[in-house]
C-alpha positions as CSV (number, residue, x, y, z in Angstrom):
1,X,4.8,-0.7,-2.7
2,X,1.7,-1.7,-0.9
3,X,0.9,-5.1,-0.2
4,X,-2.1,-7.2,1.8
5,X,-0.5,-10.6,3.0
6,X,-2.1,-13.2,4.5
7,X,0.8,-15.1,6.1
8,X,-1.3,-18.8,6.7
9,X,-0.6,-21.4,8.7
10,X,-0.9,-24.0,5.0
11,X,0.0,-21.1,2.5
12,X,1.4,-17.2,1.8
13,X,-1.6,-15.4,-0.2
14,X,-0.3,-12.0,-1.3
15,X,-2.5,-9.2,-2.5
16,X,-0.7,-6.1,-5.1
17,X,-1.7,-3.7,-7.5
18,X,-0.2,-6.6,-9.6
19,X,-2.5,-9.2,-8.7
20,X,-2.7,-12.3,-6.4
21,X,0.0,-14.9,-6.1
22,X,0.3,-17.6,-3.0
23,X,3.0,-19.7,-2.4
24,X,2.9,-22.9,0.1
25,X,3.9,-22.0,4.1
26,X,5.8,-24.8,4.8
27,X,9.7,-24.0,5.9
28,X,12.3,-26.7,7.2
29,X,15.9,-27.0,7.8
30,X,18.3,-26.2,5.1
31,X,21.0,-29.2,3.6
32,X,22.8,-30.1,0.8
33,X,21.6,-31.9,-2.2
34,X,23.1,-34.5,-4.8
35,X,20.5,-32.7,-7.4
36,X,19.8,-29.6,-6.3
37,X,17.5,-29.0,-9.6
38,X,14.3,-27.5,-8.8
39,X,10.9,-27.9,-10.1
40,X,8.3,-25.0,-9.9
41,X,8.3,-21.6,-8.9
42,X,7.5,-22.4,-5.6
43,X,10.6,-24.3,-4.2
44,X,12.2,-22.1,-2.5
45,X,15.6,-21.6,-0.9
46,X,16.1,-18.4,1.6
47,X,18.6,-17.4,3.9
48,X,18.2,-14.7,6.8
49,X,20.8,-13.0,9.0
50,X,23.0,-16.1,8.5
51,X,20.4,-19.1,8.2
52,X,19.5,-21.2,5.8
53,X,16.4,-22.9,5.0
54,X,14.1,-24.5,2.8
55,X,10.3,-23.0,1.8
56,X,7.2,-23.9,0.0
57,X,7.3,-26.9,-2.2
58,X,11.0,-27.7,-1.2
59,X,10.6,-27.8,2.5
60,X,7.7,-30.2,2.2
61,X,9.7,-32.2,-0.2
62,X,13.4,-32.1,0.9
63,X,13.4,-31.2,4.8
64,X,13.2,-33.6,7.3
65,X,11.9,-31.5,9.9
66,X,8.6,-29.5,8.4
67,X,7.6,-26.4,10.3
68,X,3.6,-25.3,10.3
69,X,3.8,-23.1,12.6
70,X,0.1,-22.5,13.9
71,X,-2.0,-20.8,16.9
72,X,-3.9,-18.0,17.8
73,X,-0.8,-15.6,16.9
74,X,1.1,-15.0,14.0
75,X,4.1,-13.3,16.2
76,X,6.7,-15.9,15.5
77,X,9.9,-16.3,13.5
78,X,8.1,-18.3,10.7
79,X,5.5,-15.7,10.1
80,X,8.3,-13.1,9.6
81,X,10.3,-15.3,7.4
82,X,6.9,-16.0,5.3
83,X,6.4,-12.5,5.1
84,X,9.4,-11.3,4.2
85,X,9.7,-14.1,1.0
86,X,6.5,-12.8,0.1
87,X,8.5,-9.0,-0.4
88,X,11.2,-10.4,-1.7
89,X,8.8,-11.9,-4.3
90,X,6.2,-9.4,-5.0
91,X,7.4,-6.1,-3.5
92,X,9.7,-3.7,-3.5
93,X,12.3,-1.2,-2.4
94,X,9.8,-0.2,-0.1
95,X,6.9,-1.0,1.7
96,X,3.9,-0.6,3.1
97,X,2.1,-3.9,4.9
98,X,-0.6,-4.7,5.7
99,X,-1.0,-8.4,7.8
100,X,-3.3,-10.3,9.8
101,X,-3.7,-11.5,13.1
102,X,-6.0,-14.3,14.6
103,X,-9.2,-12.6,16.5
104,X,-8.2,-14.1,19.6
105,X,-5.0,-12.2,20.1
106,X,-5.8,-9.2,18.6
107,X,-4.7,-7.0,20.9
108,X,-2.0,-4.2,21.1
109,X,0.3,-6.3,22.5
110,X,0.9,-9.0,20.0
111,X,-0.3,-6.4,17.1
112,X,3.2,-4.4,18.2
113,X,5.6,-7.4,18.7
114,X,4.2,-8.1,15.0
115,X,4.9,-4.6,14.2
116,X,8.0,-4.8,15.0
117,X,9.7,-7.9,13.8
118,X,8.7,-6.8,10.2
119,X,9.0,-2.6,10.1
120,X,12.8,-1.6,9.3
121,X,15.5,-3.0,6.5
122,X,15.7,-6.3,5.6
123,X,18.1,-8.6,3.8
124,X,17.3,-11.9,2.3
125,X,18.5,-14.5,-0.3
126,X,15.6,-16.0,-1.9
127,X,16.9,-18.9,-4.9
128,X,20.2,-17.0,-4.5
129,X,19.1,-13.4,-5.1
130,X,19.6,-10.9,-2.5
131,X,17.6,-8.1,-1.9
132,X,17.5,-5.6,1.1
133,X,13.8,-3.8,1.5
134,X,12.3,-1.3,3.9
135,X,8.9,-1.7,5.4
136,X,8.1,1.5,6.4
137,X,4.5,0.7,7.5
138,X,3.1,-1.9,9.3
139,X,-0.8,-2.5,10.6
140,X,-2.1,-5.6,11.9
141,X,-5.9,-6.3,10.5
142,X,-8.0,-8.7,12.4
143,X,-8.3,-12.3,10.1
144,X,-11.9,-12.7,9.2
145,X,-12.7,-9.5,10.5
146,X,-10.9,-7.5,7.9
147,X,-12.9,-9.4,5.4
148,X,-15.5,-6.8,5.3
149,X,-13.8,-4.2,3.7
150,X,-12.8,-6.2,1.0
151,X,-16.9,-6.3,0.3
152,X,-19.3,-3.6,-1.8
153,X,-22.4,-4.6,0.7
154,X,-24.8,-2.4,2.7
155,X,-26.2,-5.4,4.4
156,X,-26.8,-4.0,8.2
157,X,-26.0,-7.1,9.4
158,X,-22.9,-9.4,8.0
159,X,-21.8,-12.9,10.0
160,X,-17.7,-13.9,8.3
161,X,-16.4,-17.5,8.9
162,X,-12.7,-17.6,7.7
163,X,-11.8,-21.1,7.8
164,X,-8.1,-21.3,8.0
165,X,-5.5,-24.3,8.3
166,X,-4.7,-23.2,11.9
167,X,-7.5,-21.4,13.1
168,X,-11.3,-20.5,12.3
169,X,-12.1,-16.8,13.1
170,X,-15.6,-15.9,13.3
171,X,-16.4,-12.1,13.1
172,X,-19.8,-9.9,13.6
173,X,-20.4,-6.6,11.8
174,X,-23.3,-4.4,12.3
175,X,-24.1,-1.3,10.4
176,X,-20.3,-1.1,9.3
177,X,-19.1,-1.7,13.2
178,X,-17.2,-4.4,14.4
179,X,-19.2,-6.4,16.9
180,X,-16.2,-8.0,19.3
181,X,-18.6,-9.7,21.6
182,X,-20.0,-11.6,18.7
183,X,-16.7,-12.6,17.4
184,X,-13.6,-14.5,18.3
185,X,-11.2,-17.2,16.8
186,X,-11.8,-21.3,17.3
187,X,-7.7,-22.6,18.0
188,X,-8.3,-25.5,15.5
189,X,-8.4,-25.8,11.7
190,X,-8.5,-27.5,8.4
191,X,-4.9,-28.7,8.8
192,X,-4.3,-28.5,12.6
193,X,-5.9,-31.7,14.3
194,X,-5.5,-35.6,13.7
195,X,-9.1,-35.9,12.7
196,X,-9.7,-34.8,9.8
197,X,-13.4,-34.4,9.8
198,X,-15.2,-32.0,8.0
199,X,-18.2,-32.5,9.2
200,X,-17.6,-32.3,12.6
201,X,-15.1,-29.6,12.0
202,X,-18.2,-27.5,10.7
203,X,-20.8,-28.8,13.2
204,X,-18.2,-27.3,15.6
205,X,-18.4,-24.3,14.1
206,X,-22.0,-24.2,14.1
207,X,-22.2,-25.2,18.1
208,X,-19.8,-22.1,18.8
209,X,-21.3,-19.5,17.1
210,X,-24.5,-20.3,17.5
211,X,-24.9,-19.4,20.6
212,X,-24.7,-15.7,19.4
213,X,-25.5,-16.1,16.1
214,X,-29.5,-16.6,14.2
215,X,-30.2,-19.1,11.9
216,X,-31.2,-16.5,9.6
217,X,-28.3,-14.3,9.9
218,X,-26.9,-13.7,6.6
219,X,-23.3,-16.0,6.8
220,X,-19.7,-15.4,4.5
221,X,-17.2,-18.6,4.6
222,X,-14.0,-16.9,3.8
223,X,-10.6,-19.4,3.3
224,X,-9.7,-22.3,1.2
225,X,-12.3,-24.9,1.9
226,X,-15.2,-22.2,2.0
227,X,-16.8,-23.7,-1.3
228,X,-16.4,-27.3,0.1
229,X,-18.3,-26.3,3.2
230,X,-20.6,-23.9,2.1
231,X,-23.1,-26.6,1.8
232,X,-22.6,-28.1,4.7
233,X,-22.8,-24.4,7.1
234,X,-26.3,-23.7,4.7
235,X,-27.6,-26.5,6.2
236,X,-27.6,-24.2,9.4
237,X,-27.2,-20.8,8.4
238,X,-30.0,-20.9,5.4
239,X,-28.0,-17.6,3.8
240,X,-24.7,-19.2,4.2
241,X,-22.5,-18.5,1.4
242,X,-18.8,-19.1,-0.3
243,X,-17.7,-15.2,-0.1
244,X,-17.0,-13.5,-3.7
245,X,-14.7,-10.5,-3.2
246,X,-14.5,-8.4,-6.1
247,X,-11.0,-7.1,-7.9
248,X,-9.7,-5.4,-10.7
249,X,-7.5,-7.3,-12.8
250,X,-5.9,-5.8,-16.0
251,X,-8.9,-3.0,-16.1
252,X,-11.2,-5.5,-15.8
253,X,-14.0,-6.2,-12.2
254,X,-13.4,-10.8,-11.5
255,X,-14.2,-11.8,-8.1
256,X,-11.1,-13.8,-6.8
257,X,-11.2,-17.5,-4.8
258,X,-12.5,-17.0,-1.1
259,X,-9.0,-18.3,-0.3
260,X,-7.6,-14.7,-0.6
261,X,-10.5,-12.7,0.7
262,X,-8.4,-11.8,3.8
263,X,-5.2,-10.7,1.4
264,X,-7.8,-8.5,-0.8
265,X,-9.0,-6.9,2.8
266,X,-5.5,-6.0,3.6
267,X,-4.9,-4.5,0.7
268,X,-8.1,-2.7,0.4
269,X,-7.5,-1.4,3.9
270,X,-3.8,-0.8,2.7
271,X,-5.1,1.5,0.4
272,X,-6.9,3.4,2.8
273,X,-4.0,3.8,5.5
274,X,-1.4,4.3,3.0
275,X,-2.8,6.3,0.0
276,X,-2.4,10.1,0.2
């Protein structure tokens, strides 16, 4: 099965043939309960080569110790153990991945430790139900980056800010090339600092990729808080925009919540490497 997943720092967004689903990021240490009842879809149980733990809802809920693992890389234990609940949930025997990677450490590297904590066989107990999976393929997209060919433009000139909860990537591409001096990753997001400013969050933004970028430029906010902000980056950027990346569901063309536009790149681009 091919499947785009965005592994983020606040939530999972998955991207099938299916459809969309996310699920919250949050994991935490594993312990009895007096009422072990749960109460949506989304808390989660798991155990891996002989651990236990708690995910999504019931981490934030019922662990003491919360995990949000964030940074510039997502080549870490927590990212594989997101990624391989999102299989468990929305794949298959096998698989074919396609995941993302902060801008600033996209580089061979961490795109092969990446690589290879996820490709081979897998078994996992997700809300006691086993499964073992193969991912046979594994690529490593560029977060924000990737967003492009999720997108039905011929604008020469495209600017992507991806607001995440860990990171912001910013990316530059120019006549369907990736621009890498224009582009990079700011280590700070909606969810990763005491303040939680937004406007200062933004005008940070602004100060950093301004110094590369025109006022005029034409300007996508991919990520969950893109509509919130878009206001607030227009009053730089004049063609700022909350990004609207189209998808067919059940035969039918809707344009999905920018919170997924990097899942919908993934699998676009999933498509491409994994289609014959």
């Amino acid at each position: 099965m091919i499947l785009g997943i965005d592994s983020g720092s606040s939530s999972v967004k998955v991207a099938t043939q299916e459809g969309l689903y996310t699920f919250s990021s949050h994991l935490g240490e594993w312990r009895e309960r007096n009422l072990s009842s749960t109460f949506s879809e989304n808390d989660i149980e798991y155990e891996y080569q002989g651990k236990k733990g708690f995910a999504g809802t019931l981490a934030q809920y019922e662990s003491e110790f919360l995990r949000q693992m964030m940074g510039s890389t997502k080549a870490h234990e927590d990212a594989k153990i997101r990624t391989l609940i999102a299989i468990h949930r929305y794949g298959g025997l096998t698989n074919e991945i396609v995941v993302g990677q902060p801008i600033l450490q996209h580089n061979e590297q961490e795109k092969q430790k990446i690589k290879a904590m996820l490709k081979g066989q897998h078994t996992i107990t997700v809300n006691g139900i086993t499964k073992t999976f193969t991912i046979n393929q594994v690529e490593v997209a560029a977060e924000g980056g990737a967003v492009y060919w999720a997108l039905n433009t011929k604008a020469p000139l495209i600017r992507i800010i991806d607001i995440g909860s860990g990171s912001v990537n910013y990316a530059t591409i120019e006549g369907g090339r990736y621009i890498d001096k224009d582009s990079s990753s700011l280590e700070y997001g909606a969810e990763s600092t005491k303040s939680q400013n937004v406007n200062s969050m933004v005008e940070s933004i602004i100060a950093q990729t301004s110094k590369k970028w025109r006022k005029e430029d034409v300007v996508l906010i991919a990520g969950g808080m893109a509509e919130e902000v878009q206001d607030l980056v227009s009053s730089y950027y004049k063609e700022a925009k909350a990004i609207k990346v189209p998808y067919v569901e059940s035969g039918q063309i809707d344009f999905a919540h920018p919170v997924y536009a990097n899942a919908l790149a993934f699998l676009n681009i999933a498509r491409g490497l994994y289609c014959v």
